[in-house]
Wavefront OBJ file of the C-alpha trace (Angstrom):
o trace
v 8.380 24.444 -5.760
v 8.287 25.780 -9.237
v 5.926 23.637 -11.188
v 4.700 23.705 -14.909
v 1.112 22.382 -16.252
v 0.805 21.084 -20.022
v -2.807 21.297 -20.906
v -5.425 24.400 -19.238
v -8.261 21.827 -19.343
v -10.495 20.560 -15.781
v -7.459 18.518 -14.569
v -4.811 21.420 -15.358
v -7.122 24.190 -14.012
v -7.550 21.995 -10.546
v -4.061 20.590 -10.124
v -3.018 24.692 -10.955
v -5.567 25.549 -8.072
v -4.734 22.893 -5.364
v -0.920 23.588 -5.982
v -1.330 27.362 -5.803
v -3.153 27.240 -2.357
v 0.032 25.334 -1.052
v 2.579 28.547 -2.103
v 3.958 26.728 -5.378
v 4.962 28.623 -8.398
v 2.769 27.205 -11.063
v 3.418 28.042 -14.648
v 0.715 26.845 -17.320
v 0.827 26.041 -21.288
v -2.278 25.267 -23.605
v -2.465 26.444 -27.070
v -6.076 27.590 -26.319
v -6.555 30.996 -25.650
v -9.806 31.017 -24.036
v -8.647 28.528 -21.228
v -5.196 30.402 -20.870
v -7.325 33.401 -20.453
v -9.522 31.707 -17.824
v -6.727 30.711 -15.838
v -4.894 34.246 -15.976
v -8.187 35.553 -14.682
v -9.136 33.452 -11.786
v -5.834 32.001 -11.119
v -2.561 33.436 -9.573
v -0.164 31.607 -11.370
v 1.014 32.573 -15.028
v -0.364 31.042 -18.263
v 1.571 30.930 -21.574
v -0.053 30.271 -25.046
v 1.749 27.655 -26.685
v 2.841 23.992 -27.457
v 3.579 21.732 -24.848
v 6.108 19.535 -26.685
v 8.031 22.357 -28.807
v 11.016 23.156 -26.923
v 10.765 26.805 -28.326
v 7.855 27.052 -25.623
v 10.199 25.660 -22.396
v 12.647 28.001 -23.223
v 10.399 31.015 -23.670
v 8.511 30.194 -19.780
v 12.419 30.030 -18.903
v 11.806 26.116 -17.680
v 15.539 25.267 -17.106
v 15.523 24.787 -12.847
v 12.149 24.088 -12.307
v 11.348 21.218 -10.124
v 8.112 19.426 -11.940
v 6.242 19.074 -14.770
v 2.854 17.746 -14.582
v 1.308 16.704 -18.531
v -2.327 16.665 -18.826
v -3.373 17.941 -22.549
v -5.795 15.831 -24.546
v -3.261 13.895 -26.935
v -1.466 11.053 -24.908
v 1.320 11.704 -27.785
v 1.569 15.812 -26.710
v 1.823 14.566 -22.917
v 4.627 12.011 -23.465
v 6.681 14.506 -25.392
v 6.088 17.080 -23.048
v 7.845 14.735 -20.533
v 10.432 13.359 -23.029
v 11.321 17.146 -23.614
v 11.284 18.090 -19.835
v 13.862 15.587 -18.869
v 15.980 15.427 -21.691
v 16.625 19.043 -22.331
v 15.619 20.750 -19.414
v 16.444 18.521 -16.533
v 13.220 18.593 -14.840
v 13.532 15.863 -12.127
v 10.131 14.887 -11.574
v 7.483 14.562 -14.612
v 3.971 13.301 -14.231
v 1.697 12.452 -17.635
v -2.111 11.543 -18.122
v -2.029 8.647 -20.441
v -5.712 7.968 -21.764
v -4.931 5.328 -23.918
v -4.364 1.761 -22.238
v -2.604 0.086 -25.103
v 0.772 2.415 -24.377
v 0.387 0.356 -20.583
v 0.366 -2.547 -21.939
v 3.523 -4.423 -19.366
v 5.130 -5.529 -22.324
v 5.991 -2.459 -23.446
v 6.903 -0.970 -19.818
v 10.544 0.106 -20.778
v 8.936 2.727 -22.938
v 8.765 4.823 -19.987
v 12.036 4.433 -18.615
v 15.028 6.769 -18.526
v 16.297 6.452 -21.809
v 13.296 6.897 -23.939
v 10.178 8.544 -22.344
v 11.230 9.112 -18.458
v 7.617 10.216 -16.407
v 7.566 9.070 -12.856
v 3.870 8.583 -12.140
v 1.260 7.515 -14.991
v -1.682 9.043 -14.299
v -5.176 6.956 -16.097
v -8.267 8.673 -14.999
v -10.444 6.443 -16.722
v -9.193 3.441 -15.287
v -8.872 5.460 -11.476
v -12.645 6.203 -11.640
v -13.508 3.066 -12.980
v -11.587 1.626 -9.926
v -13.151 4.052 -7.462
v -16.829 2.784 -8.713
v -16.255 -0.394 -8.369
v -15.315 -0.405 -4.716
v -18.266 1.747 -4.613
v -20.070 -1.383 -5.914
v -18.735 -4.292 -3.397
v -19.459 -2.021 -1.071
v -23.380 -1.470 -1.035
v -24.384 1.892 0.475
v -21.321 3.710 0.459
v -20.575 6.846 -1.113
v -17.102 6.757 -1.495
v -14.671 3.973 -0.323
v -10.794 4.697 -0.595
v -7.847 2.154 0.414
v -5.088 3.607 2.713
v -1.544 2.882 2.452
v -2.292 0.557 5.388
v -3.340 -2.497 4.119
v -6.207 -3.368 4.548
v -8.114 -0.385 6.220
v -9.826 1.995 3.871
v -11.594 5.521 3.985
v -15.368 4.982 3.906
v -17.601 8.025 3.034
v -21.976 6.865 3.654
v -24.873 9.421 4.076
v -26.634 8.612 7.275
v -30.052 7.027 6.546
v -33.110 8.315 8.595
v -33.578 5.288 10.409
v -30.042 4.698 11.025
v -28.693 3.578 14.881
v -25.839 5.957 14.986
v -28.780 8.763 14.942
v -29.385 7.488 18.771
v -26.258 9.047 20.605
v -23.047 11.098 20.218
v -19.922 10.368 18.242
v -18.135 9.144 20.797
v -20.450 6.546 22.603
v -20.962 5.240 19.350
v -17.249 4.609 18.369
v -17.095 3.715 21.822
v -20.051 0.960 21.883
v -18.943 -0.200 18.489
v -15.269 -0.846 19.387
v -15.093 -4.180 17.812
v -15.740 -2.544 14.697
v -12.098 -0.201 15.232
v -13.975 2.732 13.788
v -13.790 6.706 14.135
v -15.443 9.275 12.474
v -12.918 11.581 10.450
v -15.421 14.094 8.662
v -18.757 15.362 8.389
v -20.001 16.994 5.063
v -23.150 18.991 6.081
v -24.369 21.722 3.498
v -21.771 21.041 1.483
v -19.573 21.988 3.782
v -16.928 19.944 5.220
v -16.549 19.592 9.573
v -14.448 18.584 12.169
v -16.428 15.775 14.213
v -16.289 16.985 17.975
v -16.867 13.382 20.081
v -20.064 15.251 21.344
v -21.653 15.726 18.429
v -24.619 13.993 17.193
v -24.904 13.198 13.747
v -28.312 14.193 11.769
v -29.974 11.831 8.826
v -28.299 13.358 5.517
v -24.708 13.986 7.004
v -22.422 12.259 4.584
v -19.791 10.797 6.871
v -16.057 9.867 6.307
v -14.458 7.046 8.191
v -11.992 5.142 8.863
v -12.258 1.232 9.616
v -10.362 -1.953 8.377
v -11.642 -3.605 5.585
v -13.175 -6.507 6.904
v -15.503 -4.586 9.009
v -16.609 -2.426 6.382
v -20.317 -3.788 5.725
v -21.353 -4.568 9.350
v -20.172 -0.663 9.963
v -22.459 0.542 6.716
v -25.368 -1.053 8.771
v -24.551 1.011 11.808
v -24.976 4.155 9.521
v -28.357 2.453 8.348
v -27.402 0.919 5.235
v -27.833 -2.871 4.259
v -28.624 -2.970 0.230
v -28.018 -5.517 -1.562
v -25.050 -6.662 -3.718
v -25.624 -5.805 -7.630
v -25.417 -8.612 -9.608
v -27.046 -7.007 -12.350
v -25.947 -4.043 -14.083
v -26.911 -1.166 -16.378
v -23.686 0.950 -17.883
v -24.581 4.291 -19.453
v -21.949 5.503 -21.614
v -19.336 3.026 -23.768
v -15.924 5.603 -23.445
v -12.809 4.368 -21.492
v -14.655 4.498 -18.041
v -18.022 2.265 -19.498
v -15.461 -0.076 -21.083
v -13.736 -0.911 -18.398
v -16.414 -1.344 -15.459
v -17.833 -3.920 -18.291
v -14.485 -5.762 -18.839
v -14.089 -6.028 -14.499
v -18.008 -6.603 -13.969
v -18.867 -9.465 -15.944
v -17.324 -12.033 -14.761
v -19.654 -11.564 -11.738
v -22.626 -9.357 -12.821
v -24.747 -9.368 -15.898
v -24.023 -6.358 -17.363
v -25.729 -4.395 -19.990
v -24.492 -1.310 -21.528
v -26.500 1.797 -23.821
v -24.401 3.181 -25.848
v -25.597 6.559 -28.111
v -22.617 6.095 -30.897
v -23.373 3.334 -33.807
v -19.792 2.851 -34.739
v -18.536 2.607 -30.563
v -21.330 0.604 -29.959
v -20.158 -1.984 -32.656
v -16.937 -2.289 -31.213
v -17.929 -2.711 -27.836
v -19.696 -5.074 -28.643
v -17.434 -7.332 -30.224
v -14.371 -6.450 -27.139
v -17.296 -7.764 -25.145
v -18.795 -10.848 -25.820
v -20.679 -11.756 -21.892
v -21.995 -8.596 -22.351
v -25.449 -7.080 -24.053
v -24.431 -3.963 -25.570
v -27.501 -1.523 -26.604
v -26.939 1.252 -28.926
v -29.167 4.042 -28.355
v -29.938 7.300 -26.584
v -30.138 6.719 -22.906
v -32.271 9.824 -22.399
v -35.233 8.244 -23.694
v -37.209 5.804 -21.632
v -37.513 3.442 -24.123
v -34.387 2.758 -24.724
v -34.072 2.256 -20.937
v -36.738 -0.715 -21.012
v -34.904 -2.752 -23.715
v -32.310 -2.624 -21.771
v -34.631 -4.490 -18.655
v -33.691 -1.277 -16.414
v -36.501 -1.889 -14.388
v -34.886 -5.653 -13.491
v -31.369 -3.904 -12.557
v -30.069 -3.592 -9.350
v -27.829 -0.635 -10.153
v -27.574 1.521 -13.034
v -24.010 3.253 -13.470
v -23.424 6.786 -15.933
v -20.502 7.575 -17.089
v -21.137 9.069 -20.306
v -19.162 12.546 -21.469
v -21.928 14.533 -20.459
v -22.927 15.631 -17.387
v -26.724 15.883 -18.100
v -26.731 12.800 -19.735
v -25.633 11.115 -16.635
v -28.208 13.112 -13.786
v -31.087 12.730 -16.151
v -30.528 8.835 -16.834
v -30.312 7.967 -13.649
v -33.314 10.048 -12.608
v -35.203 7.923 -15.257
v -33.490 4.826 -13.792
v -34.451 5.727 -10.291
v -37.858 6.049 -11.873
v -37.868 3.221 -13.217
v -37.202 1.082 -9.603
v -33.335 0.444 -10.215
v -32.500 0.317 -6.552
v -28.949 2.378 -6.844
v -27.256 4.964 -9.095
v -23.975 5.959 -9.457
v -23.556 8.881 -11.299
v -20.112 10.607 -12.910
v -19.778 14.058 -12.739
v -17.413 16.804 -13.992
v -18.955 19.808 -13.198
v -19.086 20.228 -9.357
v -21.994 23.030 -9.481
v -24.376 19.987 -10.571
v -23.565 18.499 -6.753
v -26.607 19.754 -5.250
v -29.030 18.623 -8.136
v -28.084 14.822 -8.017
v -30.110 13.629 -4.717
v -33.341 15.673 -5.643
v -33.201 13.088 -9.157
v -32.496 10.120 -7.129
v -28.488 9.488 -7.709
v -27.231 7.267 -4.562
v -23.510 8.336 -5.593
v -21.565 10.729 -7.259
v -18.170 10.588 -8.581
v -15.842 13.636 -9.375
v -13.047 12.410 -11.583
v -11.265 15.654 -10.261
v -11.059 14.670 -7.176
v -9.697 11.450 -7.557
v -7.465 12.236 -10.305
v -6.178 15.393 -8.260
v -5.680 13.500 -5.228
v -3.279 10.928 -6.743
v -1.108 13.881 -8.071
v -1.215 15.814 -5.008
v 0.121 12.743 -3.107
v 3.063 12.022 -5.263
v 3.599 15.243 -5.154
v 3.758 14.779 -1.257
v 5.547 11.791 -1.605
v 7.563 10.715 1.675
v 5.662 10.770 5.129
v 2.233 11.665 3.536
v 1.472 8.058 2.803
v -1.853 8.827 1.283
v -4.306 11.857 0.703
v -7.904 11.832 -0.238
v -9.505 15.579 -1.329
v -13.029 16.748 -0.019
v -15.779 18.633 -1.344
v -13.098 20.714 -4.210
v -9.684 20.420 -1.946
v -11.617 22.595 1.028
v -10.250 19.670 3.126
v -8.067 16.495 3.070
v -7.682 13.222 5.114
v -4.444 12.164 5.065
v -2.466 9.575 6.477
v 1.192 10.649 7.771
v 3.975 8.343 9.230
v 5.673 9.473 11.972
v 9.181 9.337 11.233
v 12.341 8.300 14.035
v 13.146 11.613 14.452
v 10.289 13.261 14.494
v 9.976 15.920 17.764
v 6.153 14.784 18.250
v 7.805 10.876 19.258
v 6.797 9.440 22.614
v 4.455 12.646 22.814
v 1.001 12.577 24.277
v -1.599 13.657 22.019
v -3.069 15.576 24.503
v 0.506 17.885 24.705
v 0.531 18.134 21.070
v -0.716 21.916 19.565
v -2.553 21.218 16.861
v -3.361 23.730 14.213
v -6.848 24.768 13.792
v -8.845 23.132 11.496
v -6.894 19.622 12.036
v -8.525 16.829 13.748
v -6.778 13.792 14.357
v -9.312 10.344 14.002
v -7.006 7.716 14.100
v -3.769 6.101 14.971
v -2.391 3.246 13.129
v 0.098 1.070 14.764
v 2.237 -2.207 13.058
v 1.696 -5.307 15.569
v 5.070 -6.679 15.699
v 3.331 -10.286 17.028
v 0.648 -10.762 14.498
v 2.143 -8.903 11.837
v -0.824 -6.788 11.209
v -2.167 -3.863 12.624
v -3.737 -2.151 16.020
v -6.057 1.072 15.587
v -6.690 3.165 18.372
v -8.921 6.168 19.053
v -7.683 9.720 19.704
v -7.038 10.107 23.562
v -5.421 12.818 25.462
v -3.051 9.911 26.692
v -2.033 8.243 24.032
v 1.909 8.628 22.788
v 2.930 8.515 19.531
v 5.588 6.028 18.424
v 8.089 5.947 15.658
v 6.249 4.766 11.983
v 2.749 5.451 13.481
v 0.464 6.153 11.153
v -1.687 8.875 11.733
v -4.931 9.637 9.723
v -6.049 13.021 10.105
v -8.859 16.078 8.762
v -6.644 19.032 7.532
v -6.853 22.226 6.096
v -4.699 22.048 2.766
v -2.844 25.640 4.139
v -1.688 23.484 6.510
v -0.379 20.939 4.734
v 3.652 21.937 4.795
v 3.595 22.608 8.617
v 1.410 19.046 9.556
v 4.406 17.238 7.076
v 7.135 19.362 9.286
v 5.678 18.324 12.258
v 5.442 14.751 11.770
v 8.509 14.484 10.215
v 11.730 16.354 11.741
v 12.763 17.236 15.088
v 11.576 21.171 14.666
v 10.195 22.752 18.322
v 6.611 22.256 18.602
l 1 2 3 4 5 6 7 8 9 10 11 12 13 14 15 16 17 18 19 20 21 22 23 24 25 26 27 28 29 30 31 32 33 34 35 36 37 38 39 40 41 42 43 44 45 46 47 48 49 50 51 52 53 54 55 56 57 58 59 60 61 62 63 64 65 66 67 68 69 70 71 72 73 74 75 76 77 78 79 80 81 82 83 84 85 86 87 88 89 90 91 92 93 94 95 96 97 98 99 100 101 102 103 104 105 106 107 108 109 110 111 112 113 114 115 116 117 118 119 120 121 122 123 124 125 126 127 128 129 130 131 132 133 134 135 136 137 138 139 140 141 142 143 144 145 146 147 148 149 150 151 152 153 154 155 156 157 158 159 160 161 162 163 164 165 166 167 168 169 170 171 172 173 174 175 176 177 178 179 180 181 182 183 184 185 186 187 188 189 190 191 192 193 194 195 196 197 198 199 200 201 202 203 204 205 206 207 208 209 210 211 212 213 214 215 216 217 218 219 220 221 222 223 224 225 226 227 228 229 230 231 232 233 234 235 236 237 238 239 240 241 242 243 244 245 246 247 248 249 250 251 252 253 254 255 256 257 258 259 260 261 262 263 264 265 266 267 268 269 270 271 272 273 274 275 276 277 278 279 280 281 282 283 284 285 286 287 288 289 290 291 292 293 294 295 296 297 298 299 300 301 302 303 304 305 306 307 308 309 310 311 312 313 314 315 316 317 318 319 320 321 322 323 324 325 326 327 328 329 330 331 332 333 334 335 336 337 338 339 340 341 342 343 344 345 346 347 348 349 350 351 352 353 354 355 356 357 358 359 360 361 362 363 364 365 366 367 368 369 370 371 372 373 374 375 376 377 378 379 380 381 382 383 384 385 386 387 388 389 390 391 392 393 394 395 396 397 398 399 400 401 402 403 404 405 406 407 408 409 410 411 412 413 414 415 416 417 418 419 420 421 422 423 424 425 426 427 428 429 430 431 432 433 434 435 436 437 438 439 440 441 442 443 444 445 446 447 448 449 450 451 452 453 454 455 456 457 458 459 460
């Protein structure tokens, strides 16, 4: 597929990465030489100097045939040009644009983005998608990481395992097993930072951070089984006022008290005013002091998502400090991983990884229902449907060759009765049906060949 990036920033660089692991042709365009020169460098793709909504620079990368084009500058403006010029001059079929600014959203104005105007096929709002993915993080006390399938109603669960947890007792499978009710399995273990396969023998060790897979009705009672029983926050501390700050406030306070430090006078004023149940502080959240007029000491979780990295780990390590009983902490640069549990951060969040797992599974639209990225795209959990014609139908999992690296955890089957849903653990003896869902642990080189198989009626 022959793909071109607008904008060489963190979400261009990544998307460029994850699509050039998977064989694409990837062309990129920033006006910035340093971060064309970074990519031309590390990268094997090729990056072009110029501006992403002057024609002149479509013609010169020779964009005429190519099959996306993916818009992630700064400027909302630059990115819905870039589309508007992709479709309308070059014919690109399928356009995708980070939009920053929620006002252009707004429903009234939803034929903006049609056809005839400004044609992009998915929106992409990273704010608002990590402001999402914290507050499930929220409702869901003691999880790491908690992302909705296409399945309704079952969701990807990531935990550490606490030291006095009861799944510390036995072996994968005996605890799956002895926990049926719960209609759980084990799809990853991150150890090291690096991400494994669960064998059904394995035992897990305190620290593991686990992914799973269970509906979502079951969700707390299996956090407890992992060790985990906080509390529910109903009072919150917001570090940082930018699009992400903003919105957690707007969504939180109609059941939390939520206070917010914000550094800028002028953002702070506004914020303010857009929200009256909330106490907005301004003030430098690095300094303690500024922590204790805000009552940190009384919260139950304190939540930074400022711009800056070190602002985050180092007011959350104050927080922590200060007795706040959970942190969630928002970070862009993945080399500052390792530092966050040694300052007492409960979660992290990597707006690359959500935002690049959104684009990756439009990109895979069809079969690949949903995809979730782990530890930097080393691995994904996706769930594929099985389609009618598929050669792996009425197959035994047991005679299916599966390519290394790929571990199947669960199979997701429509009840035709109730109208909802059976889940059933991986067995040698278990046959696949037509529209089965099937949530699996791949490697991302295998990504084209797990579609094919799941798809068509190729010879396995």
């Amino acid at each position: 597929m022959e793909v071109i990036i607008c904008g060489a920033g963190s979400l261009g660089y990544n998307i460029a990465r994850y699509l050039i692991q998977e064989n694409n042709n990837v062309t990129v365009i920033d006006t910035d030489p340093a971060l064309i020169a970074k990519i031309n460098e590390n990268l094997d793709c090729r990056a072009v100097i110029g501006h992403a909504s002057a024609p002149s620079t479509w013609e010169k990368i020779g964009a005429m045939g190519a099959d996306m084009a993916i818009a992630v500058t700064r400027s909302d403006e630059i990115n819905m040009m870039a589309c508007k010029v992709a479709h309308h001059l070059f014919h690109i079929p399928q356009k995708i644009a980070r939009i920053r600014e929620q006002s252009y959203l707004n429903p009234k104005w939803r034929t903006l983005f049609d056809d005839s105007s400004i044609p992009i096929n998915l929106i992409i709002s990273p704010e608002k998608e990590v402001a999402k993915a914290i507050i499930r993080r929220i409702y869901a006390p003691g999880a790491t990481d908690i992302v909705p399938l296409d399945t309704p109603n079952v969701s990807l669960v990531g935990v550490v395992v606490a030291p006095d947890s009861p799944a510390l007792a036995d072996s994968i499978e005996r605890i799956c097993a002895s926990h049926s009710a719960l209609s759980i399995n084990v799809m990853a273990i991150i150890h090291a930072d690096s991400v494994k396969a669960p064998n059904p023998s394995d035992a897990l060790k305190s620290g593991d951070e686990v992914y799973f897979v269970c509906p979502d009705d079951k969700i707390l009672q299996a956090l407890v089984l992992f060790g985990h029983e906080e509390r529910h926050a109903r009072n919150v501390l917001i570090i940082g006022g930018g699009g992400v700050g903003a919105y957690l406030a707007e969504n939180l306070s109609d059941e939390c008290k939520v206070t917010m430090v914000e550094s800028d006078p002028l953002i702070a004023r506004k914020l303010a005013e857009k929200l009256p149940r909330s106490v907005v502080i301004q003030g430098d959240a690095l300094k303690i002091e500024v922590l204790m007029d805000a009552k940190a000491h009384h919260k139950h979780i304190c939540i930074a998502v400022s711009s800056s990295d070190e602002v985050n780990l180092i007011s959350c390590m104050h927080a922590h400090g200060l007795g706040v009983d959970r942190t969630i902490c928002l970070l862009n640069n993945p080399h500052y991983a390792s530092l966050t549990r040694k300052v007492g951060v409960s979660v992290t969040v990597h707006p690359m990884e959500i935002t690049g797992s959104i684009v990756l599974q439009f990109i895979r639209y069809g079969a690949v229902k949903h995809l979730y990225s782990l530890q930097e795209n080393t691995a994904e959990i996706v769930e594929i449907e099985v389609s009618k014609n598929a050669q792996v139908v009425d197959m035994k999992l047991g005679d299916i060759k599966m390519f290394r690296g790929t571990y199947i955890g669960m199979v997701i089957r429509k009840n035709t009765k109730t109208g909802g849903v059976d889940m059933y653990l991986p067995h040698d003896g278990l046959k696949l049906a037509r529209h089965d869902r099937v949530v699996m642990l791949i490697s991302p080189n295998n990504m084209n060949r797990i579609v094919q198989m799941f798809t068509d009626d190729t010879h396995i």
